[in-house]
C-alpha positions in Angstrom: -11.4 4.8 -10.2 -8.0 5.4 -11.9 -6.7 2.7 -13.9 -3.2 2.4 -12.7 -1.2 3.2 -9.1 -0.3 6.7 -10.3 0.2 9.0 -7.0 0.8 12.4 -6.8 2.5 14.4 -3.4 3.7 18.0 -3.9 4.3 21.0 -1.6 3.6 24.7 -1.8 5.8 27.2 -0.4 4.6 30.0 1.2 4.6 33.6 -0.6 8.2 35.0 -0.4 10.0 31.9 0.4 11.1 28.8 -1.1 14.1 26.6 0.9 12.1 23.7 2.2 12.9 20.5 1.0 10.3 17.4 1.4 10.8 13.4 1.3 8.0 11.3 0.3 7.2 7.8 2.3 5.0 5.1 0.7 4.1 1.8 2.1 1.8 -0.6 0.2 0.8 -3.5 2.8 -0.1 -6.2 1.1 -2.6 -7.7 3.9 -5.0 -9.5 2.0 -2.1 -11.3 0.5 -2.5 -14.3 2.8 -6.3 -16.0 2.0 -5.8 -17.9 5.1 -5.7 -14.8 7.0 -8.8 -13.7 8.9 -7.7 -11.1 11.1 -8.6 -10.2 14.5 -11.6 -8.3 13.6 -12.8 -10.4 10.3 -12.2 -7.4 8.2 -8.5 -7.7 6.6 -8.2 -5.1 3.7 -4.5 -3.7 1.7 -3.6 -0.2 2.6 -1.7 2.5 1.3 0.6 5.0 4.2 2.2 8.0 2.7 4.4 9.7 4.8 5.9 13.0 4.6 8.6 14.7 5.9 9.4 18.4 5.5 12.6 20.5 6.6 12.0 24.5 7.0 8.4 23.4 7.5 7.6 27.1 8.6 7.8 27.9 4.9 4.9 25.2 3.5 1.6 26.6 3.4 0.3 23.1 2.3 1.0 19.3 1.0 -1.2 18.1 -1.5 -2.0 14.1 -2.3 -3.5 12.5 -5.0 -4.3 8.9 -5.2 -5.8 7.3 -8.2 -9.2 5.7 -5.9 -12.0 7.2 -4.6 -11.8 7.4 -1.0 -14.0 8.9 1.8 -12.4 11.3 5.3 -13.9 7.8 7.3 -11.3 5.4 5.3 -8.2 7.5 6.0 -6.4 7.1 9.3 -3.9 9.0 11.5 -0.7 6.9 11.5 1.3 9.7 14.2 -0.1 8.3 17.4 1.6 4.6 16.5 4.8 7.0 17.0 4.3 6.7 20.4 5.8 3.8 20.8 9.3 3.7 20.2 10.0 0.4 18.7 6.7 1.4 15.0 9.5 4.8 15.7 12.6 3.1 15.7 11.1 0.4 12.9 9.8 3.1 10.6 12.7 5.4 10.7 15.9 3.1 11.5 16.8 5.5 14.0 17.6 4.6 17.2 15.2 6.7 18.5 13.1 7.8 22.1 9.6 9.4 22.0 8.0 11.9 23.8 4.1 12.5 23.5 2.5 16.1 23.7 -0.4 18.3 23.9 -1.0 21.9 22.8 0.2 21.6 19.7 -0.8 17.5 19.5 2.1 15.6 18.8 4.9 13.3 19.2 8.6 14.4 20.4 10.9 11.8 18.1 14.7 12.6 20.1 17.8 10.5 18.9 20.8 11.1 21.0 19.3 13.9 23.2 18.3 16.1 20.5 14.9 16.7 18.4 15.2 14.2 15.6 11.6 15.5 14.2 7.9 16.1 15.7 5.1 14.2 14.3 1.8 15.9 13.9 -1.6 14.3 15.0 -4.6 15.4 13.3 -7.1 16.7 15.2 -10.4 14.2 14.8 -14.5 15.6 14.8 -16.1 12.5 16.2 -13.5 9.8 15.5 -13.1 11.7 11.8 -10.1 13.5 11.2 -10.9 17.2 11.3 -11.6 18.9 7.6 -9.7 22.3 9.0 -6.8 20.2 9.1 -7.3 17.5 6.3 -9.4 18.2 3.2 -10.2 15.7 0.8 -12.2 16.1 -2.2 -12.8 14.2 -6.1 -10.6 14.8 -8.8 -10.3 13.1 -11.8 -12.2 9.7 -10.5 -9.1 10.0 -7.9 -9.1 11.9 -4.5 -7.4 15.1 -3.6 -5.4 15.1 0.1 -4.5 18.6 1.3 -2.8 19.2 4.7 -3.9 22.5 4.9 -1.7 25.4 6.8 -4.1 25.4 10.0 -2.0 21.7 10.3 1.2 22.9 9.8 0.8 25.7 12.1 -0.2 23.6 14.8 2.7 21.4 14.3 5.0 24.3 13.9 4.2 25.9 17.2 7.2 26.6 19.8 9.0 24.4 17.2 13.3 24.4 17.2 14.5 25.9 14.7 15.8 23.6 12.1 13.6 21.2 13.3 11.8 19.1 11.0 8.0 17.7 10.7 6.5 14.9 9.7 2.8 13.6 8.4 1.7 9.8 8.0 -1.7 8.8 6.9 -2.9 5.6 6.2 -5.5 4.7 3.2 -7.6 2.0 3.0 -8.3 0.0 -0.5 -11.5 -2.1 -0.7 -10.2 -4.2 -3.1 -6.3 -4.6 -4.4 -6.4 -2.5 -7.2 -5.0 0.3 -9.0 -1.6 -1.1 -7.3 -1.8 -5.0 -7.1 -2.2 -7.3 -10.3 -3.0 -10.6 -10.0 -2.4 -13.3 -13.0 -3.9 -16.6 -12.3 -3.6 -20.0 -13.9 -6.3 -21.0 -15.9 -6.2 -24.2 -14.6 -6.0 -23.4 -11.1 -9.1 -25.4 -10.0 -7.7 -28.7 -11.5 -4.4 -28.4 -8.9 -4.2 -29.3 -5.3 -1.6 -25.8 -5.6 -0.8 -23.6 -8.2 1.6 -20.4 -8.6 -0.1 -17.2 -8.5 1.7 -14.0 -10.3 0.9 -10.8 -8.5 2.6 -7.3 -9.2 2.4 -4.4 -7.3 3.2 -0.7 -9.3 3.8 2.5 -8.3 4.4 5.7 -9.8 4.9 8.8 -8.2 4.8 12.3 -9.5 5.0 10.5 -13.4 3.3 13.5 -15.5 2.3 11.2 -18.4 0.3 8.8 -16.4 -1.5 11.2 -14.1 -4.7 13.0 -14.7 -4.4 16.3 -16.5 -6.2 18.0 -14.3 -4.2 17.0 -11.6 -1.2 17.5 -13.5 -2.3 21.5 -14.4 -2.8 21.5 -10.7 0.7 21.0 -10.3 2.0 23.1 -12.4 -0.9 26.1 -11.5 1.1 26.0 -7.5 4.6 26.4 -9.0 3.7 28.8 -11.1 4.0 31.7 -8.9 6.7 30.4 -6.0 9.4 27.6 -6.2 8.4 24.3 -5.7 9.4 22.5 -2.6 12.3 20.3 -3.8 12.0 16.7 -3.3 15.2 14.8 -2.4 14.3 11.3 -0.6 11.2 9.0 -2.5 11.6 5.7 0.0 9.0 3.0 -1.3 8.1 -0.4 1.2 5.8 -3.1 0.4 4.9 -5.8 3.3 4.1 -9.0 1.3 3.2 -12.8 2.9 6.5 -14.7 3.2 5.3 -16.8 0.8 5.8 -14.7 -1.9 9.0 -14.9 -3.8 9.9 -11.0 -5.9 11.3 -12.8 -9.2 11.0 -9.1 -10.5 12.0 -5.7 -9.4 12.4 -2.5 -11.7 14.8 -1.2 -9.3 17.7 -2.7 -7.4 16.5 -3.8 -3.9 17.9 -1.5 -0.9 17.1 -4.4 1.6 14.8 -7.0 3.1 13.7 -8.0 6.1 11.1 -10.2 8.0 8.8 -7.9 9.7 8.6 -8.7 13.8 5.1 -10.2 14.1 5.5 -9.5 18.4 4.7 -5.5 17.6 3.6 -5.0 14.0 1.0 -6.7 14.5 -1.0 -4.3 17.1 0.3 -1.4 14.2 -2.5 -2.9 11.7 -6.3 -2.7 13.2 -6.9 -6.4 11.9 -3.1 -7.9 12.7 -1.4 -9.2 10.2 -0.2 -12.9 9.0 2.4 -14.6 10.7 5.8 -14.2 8.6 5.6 -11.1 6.3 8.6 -10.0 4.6 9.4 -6.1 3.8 11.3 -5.3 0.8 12.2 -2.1 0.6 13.6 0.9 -2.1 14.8 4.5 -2.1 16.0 7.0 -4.5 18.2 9.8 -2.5 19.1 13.2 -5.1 19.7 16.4 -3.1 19.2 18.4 -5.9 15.8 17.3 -6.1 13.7 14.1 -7.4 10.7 14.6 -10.2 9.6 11.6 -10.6 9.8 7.9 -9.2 8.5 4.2 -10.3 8.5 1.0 -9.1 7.8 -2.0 -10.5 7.9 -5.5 -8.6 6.3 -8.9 -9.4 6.2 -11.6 -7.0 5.4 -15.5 -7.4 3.5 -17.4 -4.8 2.5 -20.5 -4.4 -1.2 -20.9 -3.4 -2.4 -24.0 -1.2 -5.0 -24.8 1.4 -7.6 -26.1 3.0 -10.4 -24.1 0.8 -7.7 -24.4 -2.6 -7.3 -28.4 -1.8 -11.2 -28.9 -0.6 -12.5 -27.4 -4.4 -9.7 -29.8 -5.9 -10.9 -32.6 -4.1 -15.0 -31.7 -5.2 -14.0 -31.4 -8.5 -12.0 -33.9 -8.8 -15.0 -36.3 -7.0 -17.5 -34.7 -9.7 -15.4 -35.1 -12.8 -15.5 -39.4 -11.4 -18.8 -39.3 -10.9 -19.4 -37.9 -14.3 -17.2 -40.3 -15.4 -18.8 -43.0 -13.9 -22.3 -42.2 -15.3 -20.9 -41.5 -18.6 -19.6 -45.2 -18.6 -22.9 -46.4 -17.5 -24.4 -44.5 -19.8 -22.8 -45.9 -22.8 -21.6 -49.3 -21.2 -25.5 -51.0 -23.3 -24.2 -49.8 -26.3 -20.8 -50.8 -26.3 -21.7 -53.9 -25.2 -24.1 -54.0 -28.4 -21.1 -52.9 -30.5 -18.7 -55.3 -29.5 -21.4 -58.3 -29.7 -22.3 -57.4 -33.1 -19.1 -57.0 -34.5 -18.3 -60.6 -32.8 -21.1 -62.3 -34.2 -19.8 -60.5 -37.7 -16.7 -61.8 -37.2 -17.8 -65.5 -36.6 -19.5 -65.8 -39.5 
């Protein structure tokens, strides 16, 4: 696995054109954040949802991901039929927004005001798996390679308004926190009833010197014979435990917000922890965006049953070492202290 939370998204025109335009969506939920959290299901694991967003999507023959983990087609998961329901729309896009679910091509209708506001493509699945004609992933560079392949698009694409835009969202699960989460822990943590626990989350998109070469050549080997497809939004979200304070951020903050437990918390498969705040950043350049980083670092304090229950044994062992030791050397002393008595009496 790659060391650090270098991610890659890029999109290749087709031959003979080259006007689309792309933004780029990327949610860390920080799930696992809250050590009191069980989740519905007993399984509560961090996950990464990149979204993205193409105008003129006719001319894309394909949208290529690479994240720095390995990952398997069984831990990636179709975020588009959430769509259906317009309050994850409406929350996701800050639109006010009305939905409209269809088959033949699979999707949903996203309409603000009366007209199309954008159509959100559902993979097709092979026995719960999303379908490889549609979604191929493969190694690279101890990372995996995404590709929304054209057979995707062109489903999407069908009977679609012209000037009408399209939009993918998948959702990757981590097994552990890493490449994007740090976690800095006192070393003297099991000695407090609570301690303050530094975590940092970073993110780097599209950074050439700290992605894989081959990944990088990659890049440059799909401009090399067609014009890239420009990217103008990068919007980065990361949903944390309210308990954690951001002391730290590498850019300035667009806004905040608590996240509404009441709906978000059928949008994750395991729930998610009452009171979760969602801090949120974006970099907006018509004229096209190469590369975005984000840097955040977040204080929490850490208490509990489990934290306070290892105080309390350690603290009960480090007595009843204590005690022993004093019992242990309480003969001794007291042969120390009536010898030097009787030398003093004389």
């Amino acid at each position: 696995m790659s060391s650090d939370g270098s991610v890659a998204v890029w999109c290749v025109h087709r031959a003979r054109h080259g006007e689309a335009t792309a933004e780029v969506h990327c949610n860390y939920w920080r799930v696992a954040g809250d050590a009191d959290f069980k989740g519905k299901n007993g399984r509560v694991r961090d996950f990464l949802e990149l979204g993205v967003w193409l105008s003129e999507p006719t001319q894309v023959a394909k949208v290529n991901i690479f994240l720095p983990f390995s990952l398997s087609l069984t831990a990636i998961e179709d975020c588009a039929p959430y769509f259906a329901r317009v309050e994850i729309a409406q929350g996701i896009f800050n639109e006010p927004l009305t939905c409209n679910s269809r088959r033949g091509p699979q999707c949903v209708e996203l309409i603000k005001e009366g007209t199309p506001f954008c159509r959100v493509h559902i993979f097709m699945t092979n026995n719960g798996v999303l379908d490889e004609g549609q979604l191929v992933v493969s190694e690279n560079s101890g990372g995996t390679l995404l590709t929304i392949t054209r057979q995707a698009i062109d489903e999407v694409c069908t009977n679609l308004a012209a000037g009408s835009p399209v939009y993918f969202r998948l959702r990757m699960y981590t097994e552990n926190k890493e490449p994007f989460v740090r976690t800095i822990t006192p070393r003297d943590r099991l000695f407090q009833s609570g301690f303050d626990e530094v975590e940092y989350v970073d993110l780097r998109l599209n950074e050439a010197r700290t992605l894989p070469n081959r990944v990088e050549n990659l890049m440059l080997a799909d401009a090399a014979d067609r014009p890239p497809v420009t990217l103008t939004r990068v919007a980065f979200l990361t949903a944390v435990p309210v308990l954690a304070d951001v002391t730290l951020s590498s850019r300035l903050l667009h806004k905040s917000r608590l996240l509404e437990h009441n709906f978000w918390n059928d949008y994750v498969p395991s729930g998610i922890p009452d009171g979760m705040m969602v801090y949120h950043w974006r970099e907006i350049d018509p004229a096209g965006i190469k590369d975005f980083s984000a840097f955040v670092k977040m204080q929490t304090r850490r208490t509990g049953r489990q934290i306070l229950k290892n105080y309390l044994i350690i603290a009960f062992a480090f007595g009843v070492l204590g005690n022993l030791t004093a019992s242990a050397i309480e003969p001794s002393l007291t042969r120390a202290f009536s010898f030097l008595a009787s030398s003093f009496g004389k």
